[in-house]
C-alpha angles and dihedrals in degrees: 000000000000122000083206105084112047096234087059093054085051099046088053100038081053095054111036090044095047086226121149096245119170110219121249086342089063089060093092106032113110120263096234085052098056106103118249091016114145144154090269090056090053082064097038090048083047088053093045087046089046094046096053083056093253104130101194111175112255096229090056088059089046086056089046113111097198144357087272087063095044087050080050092055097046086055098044085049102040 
């Protein structure tokens, strides 16, 4: 699935990070808030970016308040 459309994202964020994610309802839930959402999962959601071929600075992420402003950054950065 597609990183391009932000139900897709979070279809596959969802997926491949095995987080409970409602979808569209999870975009703007904090990230803190998400179940299961930890510091692993922050490297594991830059490896999933990277290997789709969408390079997001890490520090941009670190600053990304919920899974709606990651989506933003994947878009901004290609």
């Amino acid at each position: 699935m597609g990183l391009d459309s932000l139900d897709g994202f979070l279809r596959t964020v969802r997926d491949d990070l095995g987080l409970d994610i409602a979808v569209p309802g999870g975009a703007d839930t904090a990230l803190g808030d998400l179940p299961g959402w930890d510091s692993l999962n922050l490297l594991r959601l830059v490896a999933l970016l990277e290997e789709s071929g969408h390079r997001v600075p890490v520090h941009r992420l670190l600053e990304a308040r919920c899974l709606r402003e990651v989506h933003t950054l994947v878009k901004e950065y290609g």
